[in-house]
C-alpha positions, 0 to 999 in steps of 0.5 A, spaced: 477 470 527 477 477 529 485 476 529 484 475 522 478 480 520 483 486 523 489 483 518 485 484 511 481 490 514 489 493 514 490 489 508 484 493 504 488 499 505 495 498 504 494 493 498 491 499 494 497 503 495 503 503 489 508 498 489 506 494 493 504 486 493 502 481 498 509 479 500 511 486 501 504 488 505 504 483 510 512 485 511 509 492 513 504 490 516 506 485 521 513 490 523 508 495 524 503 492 529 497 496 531 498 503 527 496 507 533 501 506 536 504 511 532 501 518 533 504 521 526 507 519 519 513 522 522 513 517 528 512 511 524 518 513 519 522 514 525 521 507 527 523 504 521 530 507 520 528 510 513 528 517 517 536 521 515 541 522 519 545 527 521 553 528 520 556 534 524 562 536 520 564 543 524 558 548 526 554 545 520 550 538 519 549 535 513 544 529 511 548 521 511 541 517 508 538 512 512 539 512 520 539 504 520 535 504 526 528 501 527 525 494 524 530 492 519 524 488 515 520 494 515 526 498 511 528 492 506 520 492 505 519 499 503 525 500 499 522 493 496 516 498 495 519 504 493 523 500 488 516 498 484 513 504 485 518 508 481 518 503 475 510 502 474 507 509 477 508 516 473 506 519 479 512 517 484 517 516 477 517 523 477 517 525 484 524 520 485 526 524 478 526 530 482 529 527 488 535 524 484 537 531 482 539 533 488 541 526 491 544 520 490 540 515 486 540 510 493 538 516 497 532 518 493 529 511 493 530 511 500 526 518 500 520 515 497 521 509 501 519 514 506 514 518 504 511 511 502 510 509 509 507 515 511 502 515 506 501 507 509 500 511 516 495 516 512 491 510 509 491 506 515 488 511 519 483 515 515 481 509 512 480 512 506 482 510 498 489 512 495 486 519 491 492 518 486 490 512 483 482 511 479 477 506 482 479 502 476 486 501 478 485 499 484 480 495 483 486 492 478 491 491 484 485 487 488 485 483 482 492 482 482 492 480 490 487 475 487 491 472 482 497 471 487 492 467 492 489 460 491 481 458 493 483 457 500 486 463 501 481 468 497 475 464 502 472 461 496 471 467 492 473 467 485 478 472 484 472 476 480 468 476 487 475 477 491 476 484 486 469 486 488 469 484 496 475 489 497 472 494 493 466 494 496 470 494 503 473 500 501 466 502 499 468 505 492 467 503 484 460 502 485 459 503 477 465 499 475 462 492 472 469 491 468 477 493 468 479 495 462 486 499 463 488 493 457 482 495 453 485 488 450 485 485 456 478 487 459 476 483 467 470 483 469 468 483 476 463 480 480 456 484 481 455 487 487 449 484 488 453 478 488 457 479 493 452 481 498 449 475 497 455 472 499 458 476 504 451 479 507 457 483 512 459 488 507 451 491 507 453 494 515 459 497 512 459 504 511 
């Protein structure tokens, strides 16, 4: 139980981040082990591989991608990773644009398969919310994890109480009642009072 209790405490965290999913977190999760392990971002990409390399060519040294060294799944998991967040986020569509200027279109997602491990780093261990993303599409991402996890899964949570139960972990979108980022489409979430009744743990976090 404790075991498990750790896993989606780290799960809270990292799923809010963009371009990840369930497969995907729990790839980076289980590569990474505990995070305090690692004593900065810097340290962590080391450890995957997606650090450059450096090639001696006379007195000067050049980048040549990727070291390769490190955990493999952890590599192919951000780069997974990078991959969506550059197709559905502008925020890091427009920061891989910048970087493919000045390199090669693999380098470039590899660049911010990197810089999104170290934001995983940041997350992880300040436990805090991704302040790029509004609470509504946060709590659209819970929504998503929801909807890829059968009753069993979710603890017996429907997926409207799911949504609610990490946002309230998270300990954000209080006054949100609805998704609506589709205003076609509107999700409702469950009341926080709901949930409290459900859950009477979530009244200790703080």
């Amino acid at each position: 139980m404790c075991h498990q209790k750790h896993w989606a405490e780290r799960m809270t965290y990292i799923m809010q981040l963009p371009g990840f999913g369930v497969i995907t977190a729990m790839t980076v999760l289980a590569a990474i082990g505990d995070i305090h392990r690692f004593d900065s971002a810097r340290h962590l990409a080391s450890y995957s591989g997606l650090t450059p390399g450096l090639e001696q060519s006379g007195t000067k040294n050049r980048g040549k991608g990727m070291t390769k060294e490190g955990r493999k799944e952890l590599r192919w998991a951000m780069v997974e990773v990078a991959q969506r967040a550059v197709k559905s986020d502008p925020l890091w569509t427009r920061r891989f644009q910048e970087m493919h200027k000045r390199m090669h279109r693999n380098q470039a997602i590899v660049a911010v398969a990197r810089r999104l491990l170290e934001l995983v780093w940041y997350v992880l261990t300040r436990r805090q919310p991704y302040r790029h993303f509004s609470q509504e599409r946060i709590a659209y991402k819970y929504l998503t994890w929801a909807w890829q996890m059968d009753e069993e899964a979710r603890d017996g949570l429907t997926r409207q109480q799911f949504a609610r139960y990490y946002l309230m972990r998270l300990g954000i979108g209080h006054d949100l009642t609805r998704i609506a980022l589709n205003p076609k489409y509107p999700r409702k979430l469950a009341p926080e009072a709901e949930l409290l009744a459900l859950r009477p743990e979530l009244n200790h976090i703080e």
